[in-house]
VEXRO-92368 format. One record per residue (C-alpha): x negated, y negated, z. Coordinates in steps of 0.02 Angstrom, whole numbers, padded with zeros to 5 digits, always signed. Last residue first. Example, Ala and Ser with C-alpha at 12.3 -4.5 7.8 and 13.67 -1.06 7.14 Angstrom:
residues 2
-00684+00053+00357 -00615+00225+00390 
This chain:
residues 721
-00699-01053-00409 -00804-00946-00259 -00810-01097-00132 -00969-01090-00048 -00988-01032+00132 -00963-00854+00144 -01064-00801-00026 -01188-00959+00014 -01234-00878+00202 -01242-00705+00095 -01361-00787-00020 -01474-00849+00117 -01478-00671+00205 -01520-00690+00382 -01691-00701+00475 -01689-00863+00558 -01856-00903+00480 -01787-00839+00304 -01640-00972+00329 -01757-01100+00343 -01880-01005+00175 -01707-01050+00106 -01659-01220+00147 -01844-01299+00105 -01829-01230-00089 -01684-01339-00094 -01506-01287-00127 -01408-01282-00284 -01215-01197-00286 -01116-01087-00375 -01150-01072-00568 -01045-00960-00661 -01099-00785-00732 -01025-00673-00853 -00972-00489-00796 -00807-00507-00846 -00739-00668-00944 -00782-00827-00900 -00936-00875-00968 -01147-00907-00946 -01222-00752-01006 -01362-00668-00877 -01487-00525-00941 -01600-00668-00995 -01754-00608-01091 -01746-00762-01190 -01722-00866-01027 -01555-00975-01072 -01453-00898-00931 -01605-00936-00797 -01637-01101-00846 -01468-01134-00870 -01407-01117-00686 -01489-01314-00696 -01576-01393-00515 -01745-01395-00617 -01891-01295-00576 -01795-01151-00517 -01799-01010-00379 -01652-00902-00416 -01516-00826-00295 -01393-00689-00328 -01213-00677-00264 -01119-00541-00333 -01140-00424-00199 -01290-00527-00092 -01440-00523-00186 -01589-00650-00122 -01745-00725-00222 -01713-00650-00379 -01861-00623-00512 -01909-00737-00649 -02045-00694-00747 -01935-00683-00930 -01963-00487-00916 -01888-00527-00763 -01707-00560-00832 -01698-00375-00882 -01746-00321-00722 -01593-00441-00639 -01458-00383-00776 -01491-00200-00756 -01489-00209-00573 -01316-00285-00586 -01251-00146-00686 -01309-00011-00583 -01218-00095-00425 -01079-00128-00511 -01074+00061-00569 -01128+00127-00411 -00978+00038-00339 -00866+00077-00438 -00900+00264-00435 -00894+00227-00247 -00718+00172-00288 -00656+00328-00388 -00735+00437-00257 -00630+00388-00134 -00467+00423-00223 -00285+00385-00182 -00199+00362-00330 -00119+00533-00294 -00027+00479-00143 -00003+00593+00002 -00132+00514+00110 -00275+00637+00146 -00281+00670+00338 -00319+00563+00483 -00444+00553+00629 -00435+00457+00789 -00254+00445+00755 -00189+00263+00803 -00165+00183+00629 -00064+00359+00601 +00112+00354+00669 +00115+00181+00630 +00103+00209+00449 -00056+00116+00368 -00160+00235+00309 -00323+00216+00287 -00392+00132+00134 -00512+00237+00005 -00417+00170-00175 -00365+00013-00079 -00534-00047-00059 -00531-00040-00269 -00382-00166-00271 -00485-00300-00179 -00599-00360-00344 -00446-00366-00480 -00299-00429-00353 -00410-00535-00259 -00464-00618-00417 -00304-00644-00471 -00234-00719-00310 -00387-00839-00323 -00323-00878-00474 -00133-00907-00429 -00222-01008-00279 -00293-01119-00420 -00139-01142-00522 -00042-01186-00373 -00192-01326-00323 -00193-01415-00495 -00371-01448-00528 -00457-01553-00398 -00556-01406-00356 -00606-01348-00546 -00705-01500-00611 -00866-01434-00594 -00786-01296-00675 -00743-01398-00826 -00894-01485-00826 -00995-01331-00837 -00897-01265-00980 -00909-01421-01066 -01050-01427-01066 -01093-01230-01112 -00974-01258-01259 -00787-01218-01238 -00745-01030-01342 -00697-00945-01177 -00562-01070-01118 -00550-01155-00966 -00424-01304-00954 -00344-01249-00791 -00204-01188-00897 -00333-01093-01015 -00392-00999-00828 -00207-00944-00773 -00205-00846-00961 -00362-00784-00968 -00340-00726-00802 -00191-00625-00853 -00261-00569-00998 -00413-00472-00915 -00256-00398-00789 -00190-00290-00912 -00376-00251-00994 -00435-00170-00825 -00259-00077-00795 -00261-00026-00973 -00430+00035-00953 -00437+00109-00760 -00414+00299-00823 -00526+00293-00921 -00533+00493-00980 -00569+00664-00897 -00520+00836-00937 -00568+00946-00825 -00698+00994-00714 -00716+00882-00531 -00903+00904-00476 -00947+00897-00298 -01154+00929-00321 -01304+01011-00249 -01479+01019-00264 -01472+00887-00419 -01611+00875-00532 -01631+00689-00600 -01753+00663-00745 -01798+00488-00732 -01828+00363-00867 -01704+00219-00830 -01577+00305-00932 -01574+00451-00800 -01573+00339-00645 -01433+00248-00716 -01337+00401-00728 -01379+00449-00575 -01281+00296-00522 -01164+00310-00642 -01110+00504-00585 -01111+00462-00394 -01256+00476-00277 -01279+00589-00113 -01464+00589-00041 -01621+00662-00072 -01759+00517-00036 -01733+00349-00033 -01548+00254-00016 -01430+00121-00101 -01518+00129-00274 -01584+00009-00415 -01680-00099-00257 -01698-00258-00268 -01837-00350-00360 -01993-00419-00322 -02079-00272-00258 -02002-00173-00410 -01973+00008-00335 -02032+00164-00387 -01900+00278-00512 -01954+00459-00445 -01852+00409-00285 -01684+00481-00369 -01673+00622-00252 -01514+00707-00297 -01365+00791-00198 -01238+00720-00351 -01044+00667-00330 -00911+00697-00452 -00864+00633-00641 -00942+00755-00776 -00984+00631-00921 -01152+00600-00860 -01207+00783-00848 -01331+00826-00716 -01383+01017-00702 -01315+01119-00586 -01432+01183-00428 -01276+01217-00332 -01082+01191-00358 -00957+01133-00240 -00786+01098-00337 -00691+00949-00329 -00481+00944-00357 -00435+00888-00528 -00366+00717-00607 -00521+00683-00687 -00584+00483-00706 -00718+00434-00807 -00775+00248-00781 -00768+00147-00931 -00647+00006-00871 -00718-00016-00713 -00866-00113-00792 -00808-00298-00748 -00683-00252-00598 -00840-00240-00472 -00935-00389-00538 -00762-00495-00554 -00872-00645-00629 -01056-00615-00575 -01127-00772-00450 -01248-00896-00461 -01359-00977-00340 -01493-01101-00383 -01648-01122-00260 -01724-01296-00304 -01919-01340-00297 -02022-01209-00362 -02196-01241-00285 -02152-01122-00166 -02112-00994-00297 -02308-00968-00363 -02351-00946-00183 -02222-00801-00175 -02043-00804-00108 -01999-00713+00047 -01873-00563+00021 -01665-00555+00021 -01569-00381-00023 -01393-00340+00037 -01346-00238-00148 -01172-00141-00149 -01145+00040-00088 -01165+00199-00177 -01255+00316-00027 -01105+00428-00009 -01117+00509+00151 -01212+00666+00216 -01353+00526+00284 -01256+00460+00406 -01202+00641+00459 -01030+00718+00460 -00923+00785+00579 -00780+00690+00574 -00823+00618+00387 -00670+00786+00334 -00530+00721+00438 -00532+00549+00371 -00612+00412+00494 -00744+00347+00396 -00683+00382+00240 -00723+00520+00127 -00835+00531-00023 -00959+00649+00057 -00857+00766+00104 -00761+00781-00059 -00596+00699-00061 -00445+00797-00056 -00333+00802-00189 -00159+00740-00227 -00112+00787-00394 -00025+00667-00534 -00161+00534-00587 -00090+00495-00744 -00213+00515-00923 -00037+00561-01024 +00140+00470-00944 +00255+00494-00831 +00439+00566-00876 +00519+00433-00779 +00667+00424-00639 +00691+00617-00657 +00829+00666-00544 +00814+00754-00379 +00954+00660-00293 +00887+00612-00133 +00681+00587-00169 +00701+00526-00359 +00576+00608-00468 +00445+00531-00532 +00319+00595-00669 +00157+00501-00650 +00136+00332-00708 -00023+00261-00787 +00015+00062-00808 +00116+00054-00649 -00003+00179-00549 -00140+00047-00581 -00001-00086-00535 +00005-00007-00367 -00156-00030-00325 -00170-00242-00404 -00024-00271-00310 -00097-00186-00145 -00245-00299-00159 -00141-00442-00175 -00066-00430-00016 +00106-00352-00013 +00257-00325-00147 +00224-00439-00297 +00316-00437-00441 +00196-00390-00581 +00046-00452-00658 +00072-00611-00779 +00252-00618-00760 +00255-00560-00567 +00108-00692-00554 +00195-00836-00633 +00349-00794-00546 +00235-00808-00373 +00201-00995-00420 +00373-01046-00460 +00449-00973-00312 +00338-01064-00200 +00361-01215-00301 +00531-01234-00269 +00508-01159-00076 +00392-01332-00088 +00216-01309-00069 +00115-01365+00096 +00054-01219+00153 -00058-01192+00017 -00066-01005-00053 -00213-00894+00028 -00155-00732-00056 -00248-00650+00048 -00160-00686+00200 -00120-00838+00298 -00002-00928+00160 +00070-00789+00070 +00132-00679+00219 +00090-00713+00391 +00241-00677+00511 +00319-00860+00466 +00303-00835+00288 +00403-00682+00284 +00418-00579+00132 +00561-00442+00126 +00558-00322-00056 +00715-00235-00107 +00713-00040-00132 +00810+00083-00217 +00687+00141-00359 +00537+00176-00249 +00585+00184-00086 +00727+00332-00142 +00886+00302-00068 +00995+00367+00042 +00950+00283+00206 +00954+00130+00087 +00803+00038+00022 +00690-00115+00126 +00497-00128+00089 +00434-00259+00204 +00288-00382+00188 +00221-00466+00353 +00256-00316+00442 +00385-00194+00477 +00383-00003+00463 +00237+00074+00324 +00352+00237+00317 +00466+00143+00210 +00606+00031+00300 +00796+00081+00326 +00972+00039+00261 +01154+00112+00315 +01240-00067+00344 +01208-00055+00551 +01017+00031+00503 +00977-00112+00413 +01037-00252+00554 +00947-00163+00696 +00785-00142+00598 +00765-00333+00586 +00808-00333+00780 +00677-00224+00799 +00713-00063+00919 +00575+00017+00830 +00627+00175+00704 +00534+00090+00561 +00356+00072+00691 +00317-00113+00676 +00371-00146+00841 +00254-00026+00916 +00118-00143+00848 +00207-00310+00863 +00330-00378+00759 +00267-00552+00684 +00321-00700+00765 +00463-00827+00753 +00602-00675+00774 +00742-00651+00658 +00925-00717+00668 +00950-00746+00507 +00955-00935+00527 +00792-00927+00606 +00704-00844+00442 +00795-00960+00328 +00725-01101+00404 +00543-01036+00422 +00542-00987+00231 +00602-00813+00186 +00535-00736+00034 +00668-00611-00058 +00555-00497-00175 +00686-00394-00323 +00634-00210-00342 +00488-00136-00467 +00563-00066-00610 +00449+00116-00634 +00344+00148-00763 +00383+00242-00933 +00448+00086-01018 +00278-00040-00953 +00272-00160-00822 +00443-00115-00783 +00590-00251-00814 +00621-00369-00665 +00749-00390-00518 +00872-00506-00471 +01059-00527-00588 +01148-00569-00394 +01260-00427-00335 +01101-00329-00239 +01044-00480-00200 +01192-00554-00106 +01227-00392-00032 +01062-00418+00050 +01092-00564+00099 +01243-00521+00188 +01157-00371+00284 +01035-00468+00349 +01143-00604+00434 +01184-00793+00391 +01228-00774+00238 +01314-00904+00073 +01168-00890-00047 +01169-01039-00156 +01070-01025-00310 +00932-01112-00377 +00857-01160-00529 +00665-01182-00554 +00612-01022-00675 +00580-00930-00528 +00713-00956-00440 +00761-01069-00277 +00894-00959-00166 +00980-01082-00054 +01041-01012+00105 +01220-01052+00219 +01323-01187+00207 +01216-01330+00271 +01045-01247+00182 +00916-01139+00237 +00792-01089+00138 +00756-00930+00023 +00637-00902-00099 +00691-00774-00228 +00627-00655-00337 +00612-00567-00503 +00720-00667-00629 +00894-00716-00639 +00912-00611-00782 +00883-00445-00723 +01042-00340-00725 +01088-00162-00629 +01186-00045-00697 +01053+00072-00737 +00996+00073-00613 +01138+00146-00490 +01215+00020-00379 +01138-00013-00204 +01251+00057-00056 +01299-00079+00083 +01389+00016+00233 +01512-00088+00297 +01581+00004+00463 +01430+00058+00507 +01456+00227+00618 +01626+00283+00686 +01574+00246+00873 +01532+00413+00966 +01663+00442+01104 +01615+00523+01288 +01714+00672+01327 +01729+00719+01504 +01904+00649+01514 +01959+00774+01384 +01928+00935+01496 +02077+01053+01453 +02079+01046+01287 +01878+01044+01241 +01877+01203+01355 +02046+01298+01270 +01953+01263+01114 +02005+01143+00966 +02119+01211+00816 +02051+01097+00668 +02115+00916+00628 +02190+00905+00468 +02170+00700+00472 +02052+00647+00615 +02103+00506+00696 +01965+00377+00728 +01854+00371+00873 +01845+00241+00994 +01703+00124+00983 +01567+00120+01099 +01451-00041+01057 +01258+00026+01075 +01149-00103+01142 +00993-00201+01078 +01094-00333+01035 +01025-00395+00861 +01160-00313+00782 +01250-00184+00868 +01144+00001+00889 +01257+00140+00819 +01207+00276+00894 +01055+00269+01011 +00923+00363+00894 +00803+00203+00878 +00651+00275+00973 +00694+00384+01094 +00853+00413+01186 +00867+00362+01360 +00875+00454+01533 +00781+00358+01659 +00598+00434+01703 +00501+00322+01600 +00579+00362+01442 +00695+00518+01456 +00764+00651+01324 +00938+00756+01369 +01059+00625+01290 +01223+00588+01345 +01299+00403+01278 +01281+00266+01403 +01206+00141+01241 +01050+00077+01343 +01054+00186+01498 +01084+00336+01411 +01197+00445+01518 +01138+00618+01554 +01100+00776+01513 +00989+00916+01598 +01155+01013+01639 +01249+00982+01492 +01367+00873+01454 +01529+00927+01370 +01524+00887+01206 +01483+00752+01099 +01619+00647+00978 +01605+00553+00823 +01473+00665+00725 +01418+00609+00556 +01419+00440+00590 +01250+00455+00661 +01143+00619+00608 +01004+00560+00731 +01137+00565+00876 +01125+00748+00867 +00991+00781+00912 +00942+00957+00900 +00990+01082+01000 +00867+01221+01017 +00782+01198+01184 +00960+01143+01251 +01022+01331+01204 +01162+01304+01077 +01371+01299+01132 +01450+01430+00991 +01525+01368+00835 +01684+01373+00737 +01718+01379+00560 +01783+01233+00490 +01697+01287+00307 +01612+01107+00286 +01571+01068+00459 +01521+01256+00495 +01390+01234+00357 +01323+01066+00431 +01333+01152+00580 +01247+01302+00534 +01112+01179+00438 +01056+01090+00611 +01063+01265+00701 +00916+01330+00574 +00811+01142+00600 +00833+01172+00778 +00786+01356+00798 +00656+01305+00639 +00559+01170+00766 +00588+01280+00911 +00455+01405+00829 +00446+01392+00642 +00486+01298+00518 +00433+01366+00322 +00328+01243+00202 +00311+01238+00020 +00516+01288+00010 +00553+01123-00079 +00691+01107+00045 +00576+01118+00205 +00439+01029+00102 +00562+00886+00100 +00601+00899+00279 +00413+00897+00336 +00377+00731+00218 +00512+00661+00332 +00422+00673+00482 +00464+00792+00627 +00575+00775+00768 +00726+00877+00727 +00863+00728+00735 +00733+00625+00673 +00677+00744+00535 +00894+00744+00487 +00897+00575+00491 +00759+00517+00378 +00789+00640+00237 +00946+00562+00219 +01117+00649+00276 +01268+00611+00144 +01345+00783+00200 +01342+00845+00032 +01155+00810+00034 +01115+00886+00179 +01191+01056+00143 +01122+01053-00050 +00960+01032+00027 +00973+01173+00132 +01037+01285-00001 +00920+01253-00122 +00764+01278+00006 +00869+01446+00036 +00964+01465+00218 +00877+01490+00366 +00878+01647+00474 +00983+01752+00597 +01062+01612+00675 +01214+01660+00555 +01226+01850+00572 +01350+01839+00701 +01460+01714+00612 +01423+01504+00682 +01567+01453+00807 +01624+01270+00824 +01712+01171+00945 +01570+01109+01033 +01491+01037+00845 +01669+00912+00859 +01689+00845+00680 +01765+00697+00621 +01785+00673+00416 +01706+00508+00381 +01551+00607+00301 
C-alpha cells in the first residue's frame, strides 16, 4: 500500500471491463491492497454491508454502481501487475480519494472537476454549489483542522514507464499527501494481556492523563491527542476475558472525565445529529481516521465503538465513554455526579465483573450479553477467520418479523391496521373502589421484582423464519403468533383484564396459553408459527444476571433467607445505603427489565434514524416476537397472582406494569402477602414483591376525580429500591 501508483497511467486488457472478477477474487484484490470494507463502499457509494455481499457473491452490482465497483478492482489489478490503464468515463470513476493512501497522485482534471474548497484537491461532487467532496473523503484531513495538509509525494522505487501525457503536463498534477504517517494497528488476540483490568477512567493530570483502575491503582497516561491514548491502551495489559470460552472478549472502555475530555482536544457537547454520522467532519473522527481507525455504523455519541479501518468491530475495538456528552451520569445508568474518577472506575469494574464490561446504556449491556452467553459462529469481517465456533441453542439467522410482530416503523407495520398488531402489551388498569373499600382506610402499593425478566427464562425460542398457516390448532410449545378470539374467558369486574384486547385479535403463544389453562379452548383463524427446534434460549442469560443481583443486594445487607422484619427494615433502610452500590443496582435492574426493548429497537445508524420506514436490522438477536412473548408472559403471570389473591376478597385497586395497588385496613404490605390465598411472596428474588409506598384512601378516589391512573402517578413518583 506505500507503493505510488498513478490510475492515469494505466491501461486495463481489452477484455478487462468486460465483467467482474469472482467474489474470491474481489476480496482477495482488496485485501492485498490493505483497503477496508469502509473505503472501498465510500469510494463507490454504497454501505459496507453492500461490499461484503459483493465478495460473498449474495449480491451482484449493477448499473453505474458495478461500472464503478468493476473499474475499482481493474485498478487494484493493474496496481499489482503495472499494467496500464485507460482514462474512465466520469459516470464510472469512482472516488478515488476514498481509497486514501493508496493513490498519491490524480490525473489530469477533468472537465466537470474542480478544486475542493476545503483540501483544493479535484473532485467532480459539489455541496451547495462549490465543488467539495462529501462527507469525510477529503484526503488526509489534519487533526482537528478541518483541512486537508498537501504533502508532496514520496519517490516511488521501480517507478513504471509514465505516458507521453502525464510527461509532458506535470504542472497540472495536484499531489495526494502519503496518508497517516503513524498508523496505529491493534495486535492480534491472542497476544493481547488482561491484567490491568477492563477499563479506565481517565483525568487529566500535570503531565498528561491518569488512568484510575478498577481495582483502585492508577496509571499515568502520558497523551494529549486521540491517537496517543489509544496506543496507550492498546500497549497497556486492558481488556477482559469473555463472558464465557466460546463468546467473544469484549474490548477495553476508556471513560473520559471533563478534564481529560478538553485536554484531548474534544468538544464540550455532544456531536450533533449529522455529526454523529462516522464519516462526519468530527474532530473525534478526524484524529481516527489520521492513525487508520474508524467508528461502527452507530457513528458518535455518548458511547463510541472505536476499531481500525481494518478491523473487525467486534474483536478489534476499544470502547469511548464521555461523561461530558451524557454517558453514565445523565443516562440510564443514573450514576451520581459527584463520584471520584477513583470511584467511577471502581463502580463500573463491579459491573463488568458481575455482568460484563459495559459498552452503552444498560439496556444495550444486558442485549449484547444475551448474544454473549449464546454465541453464534463469528467470523472476522477482514480476514475471514473463525473468531468462535458458536455455540448450540444460538440465534444465528436473521429473520423477518411477522406482520404483526413488527415495529412501528419497520417496513412490514407500514400498512398495517391497529388492530393487525400484536395485542400483548402490559396492564394500564385503575377502577373506583366499592362501598365495602371506602371504609378501607390506607391504599398500599407494591410492586413485582423484575416482572418482565422474572419468567423470561422459560420462554421457547426457535431460531427459524415464521410461516403463515390457517385454521391450525394451538400448541403451547410452538412459539409464533395466534389470530384467536380469547373473549370466551369473561372478565372479573374487579379485576384487570387477563388480555390486552376483545374479540379476534393477534396473541402470542403464553398468552393463549394462559387462555387455555384458564379453561378456554382457543381456535386460532390464523397463525405465524416458527417450526423447529426450540429451547430457552433466555436461561443462562436470566440465571447470569439472577447472581449478579444477588450479589450487589447481600452488600446492601439484603439477603434472601432475612425474616420478613428484617427484610422490611432493610429496605426501609435502602436510600441511605451506600450510594455506588445503589446506582450499581439500579444499573442491574435496567440491564434485566430494559434489555427486552432492545430485542424490537430501531436502528440507530444515522443513515436510518431518518427513514420513514426501515428494514430488518442485520442482527440475529433481533426479534420482536421474543419481547411480546415477554410481555404476554408478564402480563399472564401477573393476572395469575391478582385472581389468585382474590379468592382471599381482596381485589386491586389500580395496575400499572408492576405497580399494583391494594385497599388495606392497616398501612402493612403484609396483609396482602400473608392472605392464605395470597398469590404475592414478600422477597427479593424474581417475581417477589416489595412494598412501595402507603397512601390514604382520600389520595386515590383524588386522583380518580382527576381521572389518571393512581398507581402510574406512584410508578413515576416513588423511588423503585
Amino acid at each position: 500500500m506505500d507503493e505510488l501508483f498513478d490510475l492515469s497511467d494505466i491501461h486495463a486488457p481489452g477484455q478487462a471491463l468486460a465483467g467482474l472478477p469472482a467474489p474470491a477474487e474481489r476480496r482477495r484484490l482488496r485485501r492485498e491492497a490493505e483497503l477496508s470494507l469502509h473505503q472501498v463502499a465510500d469510494a463507490c457509494g454504497v454501505s459496507e454491508d453492500t461490499v461484503r455481499s459483493w465478495e460473498r457473491g449474495t449480491t451482484t452490482p449493477r448499473g453505474d454502481t458495478a461500472a464503478l465497483y468493476r473499474h475499482l478492482l481493474n485498478a487494484l489489478l493493474a496496481r499489482q501487475t503495472a499494467s496500464p490503464m485507460s482514462a474512465l468515463p466520469p459516470a464510472q470513476t469512482p472516488d478515488w480519494a476514498a481509497l486514501g493512501a493508496l493513490r498519491h497522485e490524480i490525473p489530469t482534471l477533468a472537465a466537470d472537476e474542480a478544486p475542493c474548497r476545503r483540501c483544493q484537491h479535484p473532485t467532480r461532487q459539489r455541496v451547495g454549489g462549490h465543488p467539495q467532496h462529501l462527507g469525510t473523503r477529503c484526503p488526509n484531513l489534519a487533526l482537528g483542522t478541518g483541512r486537508a495538509q498537501p504533502v508532496p509525494p514520496a519517490p516511488r522505487p521501480e517507478t513504471p514507464v509514465m505516458s507521453a501525457a502525464a510527461d509532458t503536463l506535470p504542472s497540472q498534477r495536484t499531489p495526494y499527501p502519503p496518508g497517516p504517517a503513524a498508523r496505529l494497528d491493534y495486535p492480534p488476540p491472542r497476544s493481547r494481556k488482561t491484567f490491568d483490568g477492563p477499563l479506565a477512567v481517565l483525568e487529566a493530570g500535570p503531565q498528561g492523563l491518569i488512568a484510575h483502575l478498577a481495582d483502585g491503582r492508577t496509571r499515568p497516561c502520558p497523551a494529549d491527542d486521540l491517537r496517543s491514548v489509544l496506543a496507550w491502551t492498546i500497549n497497556a495489559p486492558l481488556g477482559a476475558a469473555p463472558v464465557r470460552p466460546e463468546s467473544l472478549p469484549p474490548g477495553p472502555l476508556l471513560v473520559l472525565t471533563s478534564t481529560a475530555r478538553a485536554r484531548l482536544h474534544l468538544p464540550a457537547a455532544a456531536p450533533t445529529l449529522p455529526e454523529r454520522h462516522p464519516r462526519s467532519d468530527h474532530p473525534l473522527l478526524q484524529q481516527a481516521r489520521a492513525i487508520g481507525w474508524q467508528t461502527d455504523a452507530s457513528g458518535l455519541g455518548p458511547w463510541n465503538r472505536l476499531h481500525p479501518a481494518h478491523g473487525d468491530p467486534a474483536c478489534d475495538s476499544i470502547h469511548l465513554a464521555l461523561t461530558d456528552w451524557g454517558a453514565l451520569h445523565h443516562d440510564a445508568w443514573n450514576l451520581p455526579a459527584h463520584l471520584t474518577p477513583g470511584e467511577l472506575a471502581a463502580t463500573l469494574g463491579e459491573y463488568a465483573s458481575l455482568v460484563r464490561t459495559p459498552l452503552g446504556p444498560p439496556e444495550a449491556c444486558g442485549h449484547q450479553l444475551m448474544r454473549d452467553l449464546r454465541p453464534s459462529a463469528h467470523h472476522h469481517t477482514v480476514t475471514g477467520a473463525l473468531m468462535t465456533p458458536g455455540v448450540r441453542g444460538a440465534l444465528t439467522t436473521v429473520v423477518d418479523p411477522a406482520p404483526c410482530e413488527a415495529p412501528p416503523g419497520h417496513q412490514l407495520a407500514s400498512h398495517r391496521s391497529a388492530q393487525d398488531a400484536v395485542a400483548d402489551t402490559g396492564t394500564d388498569w385503575w377502577r373506583q373502589p366499592t362501598t365495602d373499600e371506602t371504609d378501607r382506610e390506607h391504599v398500599v402499593c407494591l410492586a413485582v421484582n423484575l416482572l418482565h425478566f422474572a419468567g423470561s427464562n422459560e420462554i421457547r425460542v426457535a431460531d427459524t423464519p415464521a410461516h403463515h398457516v390457517h385454521y391450525s390448532d394451538f400448541d403451547p410449545k410452538q412459539p409464533g403468533s395466534w389470530l384467536v378470539d380469547l373473549s370466551a374467558i369473561p372478565p372479573h369486574p374487579l379485576l384487570p383484564p387477563a388480555f390486552a384486547s376483545t374479540g379476534l385479535a393477534w396473541h402470542t403463544t403464553p398468552a393463549v396459553a394462559y387462555a387455555a389453562a384458564r379453561g378456554a379452548q382457543p381456535k386460532p383463524v390464523q397463525g405465524w408459527l416458527r417450526p423447529g427446534p426450540t429451547g430457552p434460549y433466555l436461561a443462562p442469560w436470566y440465571q447470569h444476571l439472577r447472581l449478579a443481583r444477588l450479589a450487589v443486594l447481600e452488600r446492601l445487607g439484603i439477603t434472601p433467607a432475612m425474616d420478613t422484619p428484617d427484610l422490611l427494615a432493610a429496605l426501609a433502610a435502602l436510600p441511605q445505603a451506600h450510594a455506588a452500590t445503589r446506582a450499581l443496582l439500579h444499573a442491574l435492574h435496567a440491564t434485566a427489565e430494559d434489555a427486552f426493548a432492545a430485542l424490537a429497537q430501531p436502528p440507530t445508524q444515522p443513515d436510518q434514524t431518518a427513514l420513514v420506514t426501515w428494514p430488518t436490522p442485520k442482527e440475529p438477536t433481533w426479534r420482536p416476537d421474543l419481547r411480546a412473548a415477554v410481555h404476554a408472559s408478564a402480563r399472564a403471570n401477573l393476572h395469575r397472582k391478582v385472581a389468585r389473591t382474590a379468592r382471599s376478597g381482596y381485589f386491586p385497586l389500580a395496575v400499572a406494569g408492576d405497580h399494583i395497588l391494594y385497599p388495606t385496613s392497616t398501612p402493612h404490605l403484609t396483609e396482602i402477602t400473608d392472605l392464605p390465598d395470597s398469590g404475592f411472596r414478600l422477597g427479593i428474588a424474581p417475581g417477589h414483591v416489595r412494598p412501595v409506598t402507603v397512601r390514604s384512601m382520600t389520595w386515590y378516589t383524588a386522583r380518580c376525580a382527576e381521572g389518571v391512573n393512581p398507581a402510574q402517578v406512584l410508578k413515576d413518583t416513588c423511588p423503585s429500591w
